[in-house]
Chimera marker file (.cmm) of the C-alpha trace (Angstrom):
<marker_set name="trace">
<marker id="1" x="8.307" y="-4.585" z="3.536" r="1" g="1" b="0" radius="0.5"/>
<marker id="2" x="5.070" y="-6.442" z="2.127" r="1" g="1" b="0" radius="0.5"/>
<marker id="3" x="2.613" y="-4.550" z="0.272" r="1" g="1" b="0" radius="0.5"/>
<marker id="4" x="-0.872" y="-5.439" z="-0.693" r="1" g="1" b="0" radius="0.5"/>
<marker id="5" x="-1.987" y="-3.748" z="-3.713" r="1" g="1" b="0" radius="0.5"/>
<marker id="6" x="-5.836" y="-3.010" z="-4.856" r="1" g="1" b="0" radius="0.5"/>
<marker id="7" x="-6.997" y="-1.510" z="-7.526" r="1" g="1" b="0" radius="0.5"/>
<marker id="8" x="-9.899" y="0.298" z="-6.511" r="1" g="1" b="0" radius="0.5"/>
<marker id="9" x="-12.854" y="2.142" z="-8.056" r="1" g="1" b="0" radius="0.5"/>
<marker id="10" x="-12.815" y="4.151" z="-4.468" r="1" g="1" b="0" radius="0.5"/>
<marker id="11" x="-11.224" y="3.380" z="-0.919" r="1" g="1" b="0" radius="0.5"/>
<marker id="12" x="-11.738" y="5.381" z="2.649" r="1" g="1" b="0" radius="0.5"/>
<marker id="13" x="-10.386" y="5.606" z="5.627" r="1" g="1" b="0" radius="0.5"/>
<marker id="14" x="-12.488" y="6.137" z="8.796" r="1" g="1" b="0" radius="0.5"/>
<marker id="15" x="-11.151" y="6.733" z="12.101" r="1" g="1" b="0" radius="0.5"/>
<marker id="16" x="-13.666" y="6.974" z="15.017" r="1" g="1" b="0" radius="0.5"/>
<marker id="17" x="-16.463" y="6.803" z="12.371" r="1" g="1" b="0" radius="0.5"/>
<marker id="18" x="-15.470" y="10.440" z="10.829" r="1" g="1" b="0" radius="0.5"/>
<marker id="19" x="-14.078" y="10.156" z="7.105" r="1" g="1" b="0" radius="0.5"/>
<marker id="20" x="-9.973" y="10.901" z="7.119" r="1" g="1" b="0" radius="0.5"/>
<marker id="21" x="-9.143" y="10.166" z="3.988" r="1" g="1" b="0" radius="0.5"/>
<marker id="22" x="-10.308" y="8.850" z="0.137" r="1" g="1" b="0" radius="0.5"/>
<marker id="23" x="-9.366" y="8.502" z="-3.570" r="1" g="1" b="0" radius="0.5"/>
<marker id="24" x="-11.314" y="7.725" z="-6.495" r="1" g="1" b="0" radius="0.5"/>
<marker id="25" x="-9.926" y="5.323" z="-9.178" r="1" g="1" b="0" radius="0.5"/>
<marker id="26" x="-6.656" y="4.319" z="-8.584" r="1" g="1" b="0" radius="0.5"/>
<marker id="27" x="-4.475" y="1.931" z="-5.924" r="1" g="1" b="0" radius="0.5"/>
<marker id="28" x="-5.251" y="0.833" z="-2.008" r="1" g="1" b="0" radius="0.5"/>
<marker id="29" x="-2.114" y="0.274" z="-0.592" r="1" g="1" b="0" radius="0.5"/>
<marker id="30" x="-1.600" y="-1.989" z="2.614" r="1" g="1" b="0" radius="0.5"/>
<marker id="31" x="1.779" y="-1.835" z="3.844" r="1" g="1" b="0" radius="0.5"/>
<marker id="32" x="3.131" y="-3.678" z="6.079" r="1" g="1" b="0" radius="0.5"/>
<marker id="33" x="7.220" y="-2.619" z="7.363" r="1" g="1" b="0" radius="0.5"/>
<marker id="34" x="9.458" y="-5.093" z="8.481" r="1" g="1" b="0" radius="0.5"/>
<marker id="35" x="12.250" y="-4.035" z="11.248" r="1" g="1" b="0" radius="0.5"/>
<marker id="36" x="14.782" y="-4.811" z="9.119" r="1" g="1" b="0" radius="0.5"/>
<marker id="37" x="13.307" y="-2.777" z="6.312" r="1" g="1" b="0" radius="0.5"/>
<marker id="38" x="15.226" y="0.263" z="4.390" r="1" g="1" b="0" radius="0.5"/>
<marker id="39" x="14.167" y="4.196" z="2.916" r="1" g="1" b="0" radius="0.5"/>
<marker id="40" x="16.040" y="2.004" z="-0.007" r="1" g="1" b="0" radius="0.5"/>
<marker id="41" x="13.007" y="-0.830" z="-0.051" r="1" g="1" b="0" radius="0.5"/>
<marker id="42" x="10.583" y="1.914" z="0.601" r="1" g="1" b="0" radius="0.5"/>
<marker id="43" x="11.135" y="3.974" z="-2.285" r="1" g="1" b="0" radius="0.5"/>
<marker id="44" x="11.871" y="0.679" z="-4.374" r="1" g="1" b="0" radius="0.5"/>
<marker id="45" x="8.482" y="-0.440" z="-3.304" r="1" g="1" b="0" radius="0.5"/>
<marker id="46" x="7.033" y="3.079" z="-4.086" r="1" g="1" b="0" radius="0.5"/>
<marker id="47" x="8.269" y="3.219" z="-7.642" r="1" g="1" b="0" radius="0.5"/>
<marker id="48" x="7.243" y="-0.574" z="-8.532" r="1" g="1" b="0" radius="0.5"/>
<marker id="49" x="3.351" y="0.575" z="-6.837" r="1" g="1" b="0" radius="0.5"/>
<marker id="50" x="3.582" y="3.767" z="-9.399" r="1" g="1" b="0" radius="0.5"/>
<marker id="51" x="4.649" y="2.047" z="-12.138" r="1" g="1" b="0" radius="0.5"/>
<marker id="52" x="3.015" y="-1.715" z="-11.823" r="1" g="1" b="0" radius="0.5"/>
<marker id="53" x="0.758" y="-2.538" z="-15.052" r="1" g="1" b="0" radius="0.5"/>
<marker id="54" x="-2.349" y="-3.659" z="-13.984" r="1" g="1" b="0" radius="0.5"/>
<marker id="55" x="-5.139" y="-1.404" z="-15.627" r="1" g="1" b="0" radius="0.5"/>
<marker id="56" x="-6.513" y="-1.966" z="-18.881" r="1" g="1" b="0" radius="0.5"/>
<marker id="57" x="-5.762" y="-0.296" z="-21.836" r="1" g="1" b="0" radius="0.5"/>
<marker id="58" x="-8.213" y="0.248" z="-25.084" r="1" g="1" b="0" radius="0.5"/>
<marker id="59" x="-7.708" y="-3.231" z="-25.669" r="1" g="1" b="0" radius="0.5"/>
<marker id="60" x="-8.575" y="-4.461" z="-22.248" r="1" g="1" b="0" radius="0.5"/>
<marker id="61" x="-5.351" y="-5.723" z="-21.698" r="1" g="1" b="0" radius="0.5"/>
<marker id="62" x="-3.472" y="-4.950" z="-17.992" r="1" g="1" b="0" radius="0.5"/>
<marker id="63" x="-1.234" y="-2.526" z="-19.435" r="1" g="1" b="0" radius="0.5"/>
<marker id="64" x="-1.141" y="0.960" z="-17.727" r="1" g="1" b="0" radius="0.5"/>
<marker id="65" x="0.055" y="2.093" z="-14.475" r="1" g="1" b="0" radius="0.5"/>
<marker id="66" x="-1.579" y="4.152" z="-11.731" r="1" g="1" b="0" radius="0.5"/>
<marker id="67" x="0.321" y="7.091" z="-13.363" r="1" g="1" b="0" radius="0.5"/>
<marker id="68" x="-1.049" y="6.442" z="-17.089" r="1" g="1" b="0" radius="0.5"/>
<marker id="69" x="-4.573" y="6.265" z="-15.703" r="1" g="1" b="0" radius="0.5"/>
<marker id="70" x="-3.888" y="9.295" z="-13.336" r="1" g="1" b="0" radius="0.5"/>
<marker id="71" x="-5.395" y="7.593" z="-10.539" r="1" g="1" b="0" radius="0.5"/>
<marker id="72" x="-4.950" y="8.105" z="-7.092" r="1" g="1" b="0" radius="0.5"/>
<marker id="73" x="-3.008" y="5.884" z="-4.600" r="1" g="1" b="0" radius="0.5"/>
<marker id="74" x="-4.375" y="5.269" z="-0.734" r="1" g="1" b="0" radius="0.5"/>
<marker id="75" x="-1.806" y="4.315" z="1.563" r="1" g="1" b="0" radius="0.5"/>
<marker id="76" x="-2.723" y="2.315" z="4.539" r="1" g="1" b="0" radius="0.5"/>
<marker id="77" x="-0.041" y="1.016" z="7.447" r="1" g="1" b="0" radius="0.5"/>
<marker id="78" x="-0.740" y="-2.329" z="8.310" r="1" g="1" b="0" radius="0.5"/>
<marker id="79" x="1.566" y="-4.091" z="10.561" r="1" g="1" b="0" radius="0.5"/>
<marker id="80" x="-0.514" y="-7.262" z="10.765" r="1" g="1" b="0" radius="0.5"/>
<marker id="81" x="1.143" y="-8.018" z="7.072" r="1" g="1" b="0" radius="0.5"/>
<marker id="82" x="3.955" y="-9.045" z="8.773" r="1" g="1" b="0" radius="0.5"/>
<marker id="83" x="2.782" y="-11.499" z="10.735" r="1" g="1" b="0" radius="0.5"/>
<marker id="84" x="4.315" y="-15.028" z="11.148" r="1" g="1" b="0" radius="0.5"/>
<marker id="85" x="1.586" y="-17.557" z="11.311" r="1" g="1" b="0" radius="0.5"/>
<marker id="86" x="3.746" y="-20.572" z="10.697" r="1" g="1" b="0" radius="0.5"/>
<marker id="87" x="3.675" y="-22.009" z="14.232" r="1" g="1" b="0" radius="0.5"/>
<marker id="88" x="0.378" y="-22.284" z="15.799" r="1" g="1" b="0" radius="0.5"/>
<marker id="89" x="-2.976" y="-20.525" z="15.572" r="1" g="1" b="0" radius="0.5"/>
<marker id="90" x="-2.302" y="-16.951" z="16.774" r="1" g="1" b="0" radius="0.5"/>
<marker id="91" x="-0.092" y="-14.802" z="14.669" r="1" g="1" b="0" radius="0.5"/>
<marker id="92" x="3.382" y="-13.566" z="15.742" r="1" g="1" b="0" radius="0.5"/>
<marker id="93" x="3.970" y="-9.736" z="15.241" r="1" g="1" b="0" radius="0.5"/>
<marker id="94" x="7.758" y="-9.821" z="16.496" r="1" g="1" b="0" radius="0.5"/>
<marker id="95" x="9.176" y="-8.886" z="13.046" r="1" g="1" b="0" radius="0.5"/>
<marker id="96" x="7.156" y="-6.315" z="12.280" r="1" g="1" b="0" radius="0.5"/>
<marker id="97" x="8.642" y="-2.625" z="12.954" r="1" g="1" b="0" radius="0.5"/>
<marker id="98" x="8.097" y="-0.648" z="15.925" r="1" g="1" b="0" radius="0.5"/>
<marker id="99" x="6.354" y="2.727" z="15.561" r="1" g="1" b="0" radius="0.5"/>
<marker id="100" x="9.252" y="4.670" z="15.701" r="1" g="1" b="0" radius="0.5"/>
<marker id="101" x="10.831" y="3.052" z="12.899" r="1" g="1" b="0" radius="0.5"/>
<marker id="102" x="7.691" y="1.614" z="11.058" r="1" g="1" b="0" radius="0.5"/>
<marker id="103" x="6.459" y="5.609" z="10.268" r="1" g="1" b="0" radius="0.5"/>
<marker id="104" x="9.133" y="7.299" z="8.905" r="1" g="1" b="0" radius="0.5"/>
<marker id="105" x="9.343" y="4.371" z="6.540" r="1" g="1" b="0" radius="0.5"/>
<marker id="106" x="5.786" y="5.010" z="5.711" r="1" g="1" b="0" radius="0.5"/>
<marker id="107" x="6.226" y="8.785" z="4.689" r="1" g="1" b="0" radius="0.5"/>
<marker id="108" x="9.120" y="7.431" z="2.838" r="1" g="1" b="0" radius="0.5"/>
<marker id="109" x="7.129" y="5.194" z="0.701" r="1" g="1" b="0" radius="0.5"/>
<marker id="110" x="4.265" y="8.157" z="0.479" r="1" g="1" b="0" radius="0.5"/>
<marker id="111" x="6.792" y="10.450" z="-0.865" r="1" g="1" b="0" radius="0.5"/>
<marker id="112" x="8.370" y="8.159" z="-3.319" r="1" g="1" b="0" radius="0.5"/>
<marker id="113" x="4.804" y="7.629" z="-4.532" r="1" g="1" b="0" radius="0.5"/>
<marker id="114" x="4.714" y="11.733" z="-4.507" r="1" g="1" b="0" radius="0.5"/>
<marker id="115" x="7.601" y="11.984" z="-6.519" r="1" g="1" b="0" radius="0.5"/>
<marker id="116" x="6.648" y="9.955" z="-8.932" r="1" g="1" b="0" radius="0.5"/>
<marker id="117" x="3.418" y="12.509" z="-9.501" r="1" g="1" b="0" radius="0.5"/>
<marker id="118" x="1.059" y="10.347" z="-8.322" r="1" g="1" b="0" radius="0.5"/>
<marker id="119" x="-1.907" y="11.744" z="-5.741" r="1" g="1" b="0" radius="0.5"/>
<marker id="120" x="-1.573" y="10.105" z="-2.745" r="1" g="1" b="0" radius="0.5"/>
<marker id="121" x="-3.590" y="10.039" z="0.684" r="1" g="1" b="0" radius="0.5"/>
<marker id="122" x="-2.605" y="8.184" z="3.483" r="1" g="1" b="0" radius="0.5"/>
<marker id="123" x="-4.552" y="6.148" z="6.474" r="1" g="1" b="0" radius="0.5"/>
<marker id="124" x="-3.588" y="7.546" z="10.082" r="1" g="1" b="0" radius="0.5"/>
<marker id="125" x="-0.502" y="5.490" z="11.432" r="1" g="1" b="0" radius="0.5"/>
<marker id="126" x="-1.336" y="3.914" z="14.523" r="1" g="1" b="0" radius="0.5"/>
<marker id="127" x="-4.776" y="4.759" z="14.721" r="1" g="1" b="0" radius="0.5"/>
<marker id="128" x="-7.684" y="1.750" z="14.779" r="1" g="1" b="0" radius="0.5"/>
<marker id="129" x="-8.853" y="2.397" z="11.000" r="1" g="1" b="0" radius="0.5"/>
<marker id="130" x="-11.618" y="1.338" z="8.999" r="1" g="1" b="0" radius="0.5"/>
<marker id="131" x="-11.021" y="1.035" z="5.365" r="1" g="1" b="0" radius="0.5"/>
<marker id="132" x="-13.942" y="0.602" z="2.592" r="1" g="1" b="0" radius="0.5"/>
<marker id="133" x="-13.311" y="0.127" z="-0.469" r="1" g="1" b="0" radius="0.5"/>
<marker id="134" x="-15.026" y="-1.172" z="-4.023" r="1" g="1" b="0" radius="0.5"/>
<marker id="135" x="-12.116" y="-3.611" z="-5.649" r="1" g="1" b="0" radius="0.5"/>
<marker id="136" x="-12.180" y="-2.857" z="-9.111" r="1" g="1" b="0" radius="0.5"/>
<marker id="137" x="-11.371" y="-6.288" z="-10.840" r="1" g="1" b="0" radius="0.5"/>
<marker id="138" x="-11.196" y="-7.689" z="-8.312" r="1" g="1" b="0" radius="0.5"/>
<marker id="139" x="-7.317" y="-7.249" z="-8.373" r="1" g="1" b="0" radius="0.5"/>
<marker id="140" x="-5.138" y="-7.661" z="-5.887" r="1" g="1" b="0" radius="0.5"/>
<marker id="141" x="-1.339" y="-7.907" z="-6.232" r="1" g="1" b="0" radius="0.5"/>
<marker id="142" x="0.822" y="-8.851" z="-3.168" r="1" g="1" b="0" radius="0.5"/>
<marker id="143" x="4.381" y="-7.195" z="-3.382" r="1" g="1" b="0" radius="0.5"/>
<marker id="144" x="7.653" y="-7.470" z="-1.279" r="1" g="1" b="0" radius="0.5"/>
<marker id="145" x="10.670" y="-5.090" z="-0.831" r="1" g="1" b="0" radius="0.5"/>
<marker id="146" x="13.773" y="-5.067" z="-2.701" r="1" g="1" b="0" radius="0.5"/>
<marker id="147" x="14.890" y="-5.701" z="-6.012" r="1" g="1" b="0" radius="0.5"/>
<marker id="148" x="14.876" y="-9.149" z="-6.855" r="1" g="1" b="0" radius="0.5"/>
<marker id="149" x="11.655" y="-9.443" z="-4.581" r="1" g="1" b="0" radius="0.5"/>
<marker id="150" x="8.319" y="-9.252" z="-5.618" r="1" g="1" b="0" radius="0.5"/>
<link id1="1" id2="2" r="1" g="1" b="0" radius="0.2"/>
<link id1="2" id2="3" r="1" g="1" b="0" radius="0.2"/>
<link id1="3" id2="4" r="1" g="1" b="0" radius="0.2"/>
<link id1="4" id2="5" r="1" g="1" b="0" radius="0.2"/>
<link id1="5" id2="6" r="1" g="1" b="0" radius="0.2"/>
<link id1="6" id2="7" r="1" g="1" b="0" radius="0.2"/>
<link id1="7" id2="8" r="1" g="1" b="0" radius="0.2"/>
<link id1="8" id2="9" r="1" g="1" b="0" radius="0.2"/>
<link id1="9" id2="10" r="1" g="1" b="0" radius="0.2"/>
<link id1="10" id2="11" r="1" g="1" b="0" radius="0.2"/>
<link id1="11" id2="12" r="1" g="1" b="0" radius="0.2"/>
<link id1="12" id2="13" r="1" g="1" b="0" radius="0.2"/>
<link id1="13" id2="14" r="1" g="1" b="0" radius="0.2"/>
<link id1="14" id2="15" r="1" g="1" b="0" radius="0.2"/>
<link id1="15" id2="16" r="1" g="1" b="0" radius="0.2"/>
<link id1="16" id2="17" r="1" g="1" b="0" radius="0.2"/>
<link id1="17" id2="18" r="1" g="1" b="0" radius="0.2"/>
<link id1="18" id2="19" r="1" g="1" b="0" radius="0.2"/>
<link id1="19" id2="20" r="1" g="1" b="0" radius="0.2"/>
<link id1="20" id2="21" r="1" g="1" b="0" radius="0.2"/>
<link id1="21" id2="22" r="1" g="1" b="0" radius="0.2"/>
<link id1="22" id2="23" r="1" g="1" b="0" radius="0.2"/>
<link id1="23" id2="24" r="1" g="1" b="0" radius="0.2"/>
<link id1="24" id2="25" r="1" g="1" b="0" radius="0.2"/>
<link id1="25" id2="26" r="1" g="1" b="0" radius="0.2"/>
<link id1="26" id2="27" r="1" g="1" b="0" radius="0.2"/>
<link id1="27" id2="28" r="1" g="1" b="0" radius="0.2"/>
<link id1="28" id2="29" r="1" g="1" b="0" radius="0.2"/>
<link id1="29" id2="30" r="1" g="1" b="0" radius="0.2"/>
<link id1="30" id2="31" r="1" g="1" b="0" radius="0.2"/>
<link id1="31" id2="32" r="1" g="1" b="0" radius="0.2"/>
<link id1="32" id2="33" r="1" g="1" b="0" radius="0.2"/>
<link id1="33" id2="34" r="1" g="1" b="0" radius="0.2"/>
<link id1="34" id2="35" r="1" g="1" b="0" radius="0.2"/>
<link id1="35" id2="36" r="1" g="1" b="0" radius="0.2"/>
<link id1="36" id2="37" r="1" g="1" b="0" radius="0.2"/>
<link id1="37" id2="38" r="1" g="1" b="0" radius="0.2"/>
<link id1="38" id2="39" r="1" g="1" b="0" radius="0.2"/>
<link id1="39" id2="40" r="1" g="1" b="0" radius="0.2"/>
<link id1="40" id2="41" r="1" g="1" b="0" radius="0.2"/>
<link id1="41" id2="42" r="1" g="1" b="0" radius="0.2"/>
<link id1="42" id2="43" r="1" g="1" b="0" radius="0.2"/>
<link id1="43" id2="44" r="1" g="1" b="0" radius="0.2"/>
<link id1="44" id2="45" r="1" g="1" b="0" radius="0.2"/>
<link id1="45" id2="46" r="1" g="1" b="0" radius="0.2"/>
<link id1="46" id2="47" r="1" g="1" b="0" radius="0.2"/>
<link id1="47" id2="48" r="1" g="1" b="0" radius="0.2"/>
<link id1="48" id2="49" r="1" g="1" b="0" radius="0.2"/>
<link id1="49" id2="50" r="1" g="1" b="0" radius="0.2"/>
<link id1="50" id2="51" r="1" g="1" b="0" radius="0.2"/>
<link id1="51" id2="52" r="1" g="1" b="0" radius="0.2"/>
<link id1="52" id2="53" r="1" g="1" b="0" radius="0.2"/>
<link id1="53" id2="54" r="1" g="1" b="0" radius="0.2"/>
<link id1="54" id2="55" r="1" g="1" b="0" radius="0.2"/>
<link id1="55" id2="56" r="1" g="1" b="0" radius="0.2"/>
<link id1="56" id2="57" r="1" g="1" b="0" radius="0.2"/>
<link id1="57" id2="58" r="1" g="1" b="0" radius="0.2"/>
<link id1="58" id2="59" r="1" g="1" b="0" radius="0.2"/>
<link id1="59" id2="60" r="1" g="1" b="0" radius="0.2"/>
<link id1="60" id2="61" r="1" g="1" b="0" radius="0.2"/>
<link id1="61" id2="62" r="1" g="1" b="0" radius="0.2"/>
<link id1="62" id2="63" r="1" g="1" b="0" radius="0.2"/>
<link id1="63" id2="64" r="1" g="1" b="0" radius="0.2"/>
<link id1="64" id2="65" r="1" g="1" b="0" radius="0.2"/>
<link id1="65" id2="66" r="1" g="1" b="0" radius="0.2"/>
<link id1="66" id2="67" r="1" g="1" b="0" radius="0.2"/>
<link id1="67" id2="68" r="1" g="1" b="0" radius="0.2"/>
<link id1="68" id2="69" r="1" g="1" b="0" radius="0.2"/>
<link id1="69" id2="70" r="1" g="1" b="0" radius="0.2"/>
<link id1="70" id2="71" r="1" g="1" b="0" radius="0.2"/>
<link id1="71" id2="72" r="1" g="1" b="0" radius="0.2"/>
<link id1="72" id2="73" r="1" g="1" b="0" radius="0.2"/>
<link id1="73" id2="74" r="1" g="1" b="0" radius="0.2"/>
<link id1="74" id2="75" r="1" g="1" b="0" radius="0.2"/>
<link id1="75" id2="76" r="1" g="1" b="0" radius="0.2"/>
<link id1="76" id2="77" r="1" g="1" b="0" radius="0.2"/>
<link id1="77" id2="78" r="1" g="1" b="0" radius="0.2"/>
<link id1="78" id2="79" r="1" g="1" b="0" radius="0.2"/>
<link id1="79" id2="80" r="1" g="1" b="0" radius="0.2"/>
<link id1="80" id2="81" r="1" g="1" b="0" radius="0.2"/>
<link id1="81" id2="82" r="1" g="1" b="0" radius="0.2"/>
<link id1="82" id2="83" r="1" g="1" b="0" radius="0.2"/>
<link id1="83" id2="84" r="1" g="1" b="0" radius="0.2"/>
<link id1="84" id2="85" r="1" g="1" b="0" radius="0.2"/>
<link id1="85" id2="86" r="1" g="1" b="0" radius="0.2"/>
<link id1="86" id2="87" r="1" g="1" b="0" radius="0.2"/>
<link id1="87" id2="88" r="1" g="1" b="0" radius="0.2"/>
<link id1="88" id2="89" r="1" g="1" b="0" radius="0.2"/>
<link id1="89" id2="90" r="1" g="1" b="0" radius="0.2"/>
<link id1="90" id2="91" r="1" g="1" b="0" radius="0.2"/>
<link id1="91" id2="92" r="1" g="1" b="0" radius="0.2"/>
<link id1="92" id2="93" r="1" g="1" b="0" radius="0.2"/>
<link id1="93" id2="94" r="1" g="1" b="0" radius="0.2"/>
<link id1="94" id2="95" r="1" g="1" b="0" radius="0.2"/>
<link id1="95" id2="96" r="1" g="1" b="0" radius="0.2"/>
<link id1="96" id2="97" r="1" g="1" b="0" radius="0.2"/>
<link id1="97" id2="98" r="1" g="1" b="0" radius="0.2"/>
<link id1="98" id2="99" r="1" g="1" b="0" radius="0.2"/>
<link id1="99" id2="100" r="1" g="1" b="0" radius="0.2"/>
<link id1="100" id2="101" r="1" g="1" b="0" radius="0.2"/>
<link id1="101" id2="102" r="1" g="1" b="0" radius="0.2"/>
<link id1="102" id2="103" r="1" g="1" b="0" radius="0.2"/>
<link id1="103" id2="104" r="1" g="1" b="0" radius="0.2"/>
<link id1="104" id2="105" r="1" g="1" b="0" radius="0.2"/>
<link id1="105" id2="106" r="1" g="1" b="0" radius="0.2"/>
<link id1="106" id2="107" r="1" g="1" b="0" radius="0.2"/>
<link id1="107" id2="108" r="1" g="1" b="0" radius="0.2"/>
<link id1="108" id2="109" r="1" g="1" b="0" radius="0.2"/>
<link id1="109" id2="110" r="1" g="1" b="0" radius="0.2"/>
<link id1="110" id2="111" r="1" g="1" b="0" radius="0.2"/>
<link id1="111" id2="112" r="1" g="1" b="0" radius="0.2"/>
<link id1="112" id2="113" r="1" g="1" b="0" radius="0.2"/>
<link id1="113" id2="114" r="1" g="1" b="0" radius="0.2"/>
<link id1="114" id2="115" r="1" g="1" b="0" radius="0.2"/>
<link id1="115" id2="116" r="1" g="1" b="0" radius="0.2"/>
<link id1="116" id2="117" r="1" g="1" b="0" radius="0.2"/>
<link id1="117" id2="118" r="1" g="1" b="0" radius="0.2"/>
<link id1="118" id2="119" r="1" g="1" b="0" radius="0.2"/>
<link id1="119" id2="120" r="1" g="1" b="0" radius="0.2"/>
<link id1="120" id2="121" r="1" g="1" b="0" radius="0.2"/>
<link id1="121" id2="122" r="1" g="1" b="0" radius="0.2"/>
<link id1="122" id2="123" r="1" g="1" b="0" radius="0.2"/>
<link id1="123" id2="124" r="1" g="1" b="0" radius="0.2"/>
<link id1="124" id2="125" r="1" g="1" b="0" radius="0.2"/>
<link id1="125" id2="126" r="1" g="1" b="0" radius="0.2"/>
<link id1="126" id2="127" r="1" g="1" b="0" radius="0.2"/>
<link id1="127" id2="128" r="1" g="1" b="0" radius="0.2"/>
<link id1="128" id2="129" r="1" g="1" b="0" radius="0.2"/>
<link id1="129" id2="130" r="1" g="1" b="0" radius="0.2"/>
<link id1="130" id2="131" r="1" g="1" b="0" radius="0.2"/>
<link id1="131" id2="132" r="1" g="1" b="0" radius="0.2"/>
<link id1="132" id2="133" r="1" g="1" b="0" radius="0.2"/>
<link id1="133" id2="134" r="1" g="1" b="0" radius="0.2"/>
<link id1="134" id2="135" r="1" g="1" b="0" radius="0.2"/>
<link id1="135" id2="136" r="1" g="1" b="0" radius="0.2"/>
<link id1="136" id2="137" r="1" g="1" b="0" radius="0.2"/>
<link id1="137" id2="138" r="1" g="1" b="0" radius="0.2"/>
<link id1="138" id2="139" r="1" g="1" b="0" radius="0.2"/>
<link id1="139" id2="140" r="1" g="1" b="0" radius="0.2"/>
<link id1="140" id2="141" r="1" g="1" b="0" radius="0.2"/>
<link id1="141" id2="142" r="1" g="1" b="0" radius="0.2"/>
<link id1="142" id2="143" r="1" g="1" b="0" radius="0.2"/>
<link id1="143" id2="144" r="1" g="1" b="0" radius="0.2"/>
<link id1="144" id2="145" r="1" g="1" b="0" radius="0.2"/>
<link id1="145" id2="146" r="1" g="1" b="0" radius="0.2"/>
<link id1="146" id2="147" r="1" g="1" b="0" radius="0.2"/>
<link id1="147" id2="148" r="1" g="1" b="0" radius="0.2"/>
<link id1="148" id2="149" r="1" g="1" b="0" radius="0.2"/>
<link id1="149" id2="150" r="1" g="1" b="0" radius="0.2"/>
</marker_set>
């Protein structure tokens, strides 16, 4: 499980050009789930996203979580972060999940955000997707699953 992690001063989701989702200041999420991935890793991943340090505190240092800031987290499935792109010039997607095991591990993660009281809205799996968003920073963090990881 690879996770791409923005903090955002807003981020949307459009689908067919109609608005499906936003948040205000807080966390875009890109996840990407391996086959091989875990509800373990998930809600791992989703408790290191809620609790990772990276906004500033009075003294402008990175020091506060999406939970201390109460800012909002969007989630968006990507399976393209799993891509293998160290032979050639077109990326291989073999080791990324298949739908019907990719998903579940998606609400997973969304509800380990949840239970860690953070607001969270999510992208629609599957769908072709459009995400804007105004990186607040800019800072990005790239995270993988499992402790140890990332």
């Amino acid at each position: 499980m690879r996770a791409v992690v923005q903090r955002v001063a807003r981020a949307s989701v459009f689908v067919d050009s109609r608005a499906v989702s936003g948040v205000g200041a807080g966390l875009l999420v890109l996840l990407g789930v391996a086959e091989d991935d875990t509800e373990a890793e998930a809600k791992w991943l989703a408790h290191k996203v809620a609790n990772l340090r990276i906004f500033a505190d009075a003294e402008g240092k990175m020091n506060l979580s999406v939970k201390d800031v109460r800012g909002e987290v969007l989630v968006v499935s990507q399976f393209t972060l799993i891509a293998n792109t160290r032979k050639g010039f077109r990326p291989s997607f073999v080791s990324a999940a298949p739908p019907l095991v990719a998903a579940p591990l998606v609400s997973c993660f969304v509800a380990g955000l949840e239970a860690e009281d953070v607001p969270v809205q999510s992208g629609v799996f599957g769908a072709h997707m459009q995400v804007d968003l105004l990186n607040d920073g800019p800072v990005t963090i790239v995270l993988e699953k499992g402790p140890g990881a990332g």
